[in-house]
C-alpha positions in Angstrom: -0.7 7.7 12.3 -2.5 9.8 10.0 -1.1 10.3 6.4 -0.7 13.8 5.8 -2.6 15.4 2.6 -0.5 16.4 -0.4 -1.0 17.0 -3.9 0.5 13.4 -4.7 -2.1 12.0 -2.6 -5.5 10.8 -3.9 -8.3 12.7 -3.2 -10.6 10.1 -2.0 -8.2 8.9 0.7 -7.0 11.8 2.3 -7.4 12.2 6.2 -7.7 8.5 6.2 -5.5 6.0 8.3 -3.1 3.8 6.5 -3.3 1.3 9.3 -7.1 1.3 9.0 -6.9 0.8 5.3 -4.4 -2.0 5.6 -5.9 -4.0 8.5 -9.3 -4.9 8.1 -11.0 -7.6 6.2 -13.6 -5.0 4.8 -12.8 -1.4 5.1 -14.7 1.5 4.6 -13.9 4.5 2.7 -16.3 7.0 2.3 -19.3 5.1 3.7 -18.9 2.4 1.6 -17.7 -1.1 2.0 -15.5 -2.8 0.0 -13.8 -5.9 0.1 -10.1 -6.4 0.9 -9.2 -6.0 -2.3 -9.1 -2.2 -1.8 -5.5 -2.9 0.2 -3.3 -3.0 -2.9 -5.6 -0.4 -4.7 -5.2 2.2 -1.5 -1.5 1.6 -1.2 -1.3 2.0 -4.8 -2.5 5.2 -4.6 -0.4 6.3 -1.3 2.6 5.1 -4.1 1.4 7.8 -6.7 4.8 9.8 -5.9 6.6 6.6 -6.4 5.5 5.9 -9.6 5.9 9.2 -10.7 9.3 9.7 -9.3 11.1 10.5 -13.2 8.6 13.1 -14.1 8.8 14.8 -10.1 12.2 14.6 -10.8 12.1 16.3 -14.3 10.2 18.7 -13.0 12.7 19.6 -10.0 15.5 19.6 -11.9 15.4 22.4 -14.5 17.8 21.6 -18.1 21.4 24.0 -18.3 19.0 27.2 -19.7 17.2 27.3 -16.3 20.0 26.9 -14.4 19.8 29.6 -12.6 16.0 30.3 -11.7 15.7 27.2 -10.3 17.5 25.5 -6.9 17.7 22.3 -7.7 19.9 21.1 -4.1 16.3 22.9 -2.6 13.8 20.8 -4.9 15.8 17.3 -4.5 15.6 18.3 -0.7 12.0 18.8 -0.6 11.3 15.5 -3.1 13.5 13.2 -1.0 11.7 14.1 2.3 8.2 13.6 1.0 9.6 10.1 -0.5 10.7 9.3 2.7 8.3 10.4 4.4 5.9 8.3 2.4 8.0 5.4 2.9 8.1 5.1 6.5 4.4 5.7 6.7 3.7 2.8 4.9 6.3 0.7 6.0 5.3 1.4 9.7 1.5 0.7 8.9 2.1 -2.4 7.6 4.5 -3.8 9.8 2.0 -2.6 12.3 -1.0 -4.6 10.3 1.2 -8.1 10.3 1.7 -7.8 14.2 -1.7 -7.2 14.7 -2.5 -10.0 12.1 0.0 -12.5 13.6 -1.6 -12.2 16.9 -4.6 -13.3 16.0 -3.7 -15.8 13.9 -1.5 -17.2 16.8 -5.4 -16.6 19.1 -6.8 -18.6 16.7 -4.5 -21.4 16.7 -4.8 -21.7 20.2 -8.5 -21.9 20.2 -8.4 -24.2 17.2 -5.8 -26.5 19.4 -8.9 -26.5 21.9 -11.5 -27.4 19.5 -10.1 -29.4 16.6 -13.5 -30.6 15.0 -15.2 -26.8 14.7 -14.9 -25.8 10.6 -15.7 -22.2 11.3 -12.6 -22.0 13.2 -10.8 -23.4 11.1 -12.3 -21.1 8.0 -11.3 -18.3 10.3 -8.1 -19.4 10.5 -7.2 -20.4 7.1 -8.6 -16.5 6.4 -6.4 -14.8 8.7 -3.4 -16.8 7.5 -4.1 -15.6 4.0 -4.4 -12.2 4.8 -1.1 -12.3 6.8 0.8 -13.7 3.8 -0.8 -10.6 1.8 0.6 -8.1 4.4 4.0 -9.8 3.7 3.5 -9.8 0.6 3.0 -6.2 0.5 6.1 -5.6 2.6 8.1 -6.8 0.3 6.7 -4.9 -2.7 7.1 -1.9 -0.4 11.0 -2.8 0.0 11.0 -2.9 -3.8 9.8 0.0 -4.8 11.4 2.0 -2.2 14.5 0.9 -3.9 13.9 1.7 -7.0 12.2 5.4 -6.6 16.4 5.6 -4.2 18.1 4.3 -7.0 16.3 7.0 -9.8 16.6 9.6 -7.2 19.8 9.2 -6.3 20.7 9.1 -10.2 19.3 12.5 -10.7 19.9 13.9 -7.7 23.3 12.9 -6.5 25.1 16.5 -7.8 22.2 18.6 -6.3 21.6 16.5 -2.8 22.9 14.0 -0.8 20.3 12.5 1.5 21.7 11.9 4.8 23.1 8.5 5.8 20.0 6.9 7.4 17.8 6.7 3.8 
């Protein structure tokens, strides 16, 4: 699941894979490593449209004079299907990430049922666990500000466009 390029979308992380971003303990954009930090700061960035939802929408929707040069049912249209778009990408690659990291914390629990006394596993464990509670973590702020970019949308938008049922 590749994230498509756009002008909303940093530079330094297009063509990359969300899931690859979101997954790993270190991650490596650009040929460099970084540490896992970089998860909140990459799907920062993929939020860019989010957090610039008023001024998209200020743009899109032109004031009484420009009326009529501008369609703003076409501009809503276009804004609420890249927001979505964006949502679902990142909603997916996540959920995605806390399968794959629930799975191997359950792997390591198993082997740590075997082998009680070995502190590396353990370490390992406590690691993955950590990371899992960031992915939900993240989900949640991904709920959050998918509702709030709706809500502002839906305030400006609601006399040019009505998204359909599923958003």
């Amino acid at each position: 699941m590749c994230v498509r390029a756009s002008r909303h979308q940093p530079q330094g992380l297009r063509n990359l894979n969300i899931p690859d971003i979101v997954c790993t303990h270190r991650i490596r954009l650009d040929g460099t490593t970084t540490s896992r930090r970089i998860l909140q700061e990459a799907l920062k960035k993929y939020r860019t449209i989010d957090d610039k939802i008023v001024y998209q929408l200020n743009t899109a929707i032109p004031t009484n004079s420009f009326a009529d040069k501008v369609n703003a049912g076409t501009q809503c249209k276009s804004l609420h299907d890249e927001l979505s778009q964006g949502h679902v990408q990142r909603e997916n690659a996540i959920r995605k990430c806390i399968h794959q990291t629930s799975q191997q914390v359950a792997k390591l629990r198993e082997a740590r049922e075997t082998d009680q006394d070995n502190i590396q596993l353990l370490k390992q464990l406590r690691k993955e666990q950590t990371k899992l509670r960031l992915m939900q973590q993240e989900m949640n702020v991904e709920e959050v500000v998918r509702d709030r970019s709706l809500k502002i949308f839906q305030e400006r938008c609601r006399t040019f466009y009505k998204p359909p049922a599923s958003s």
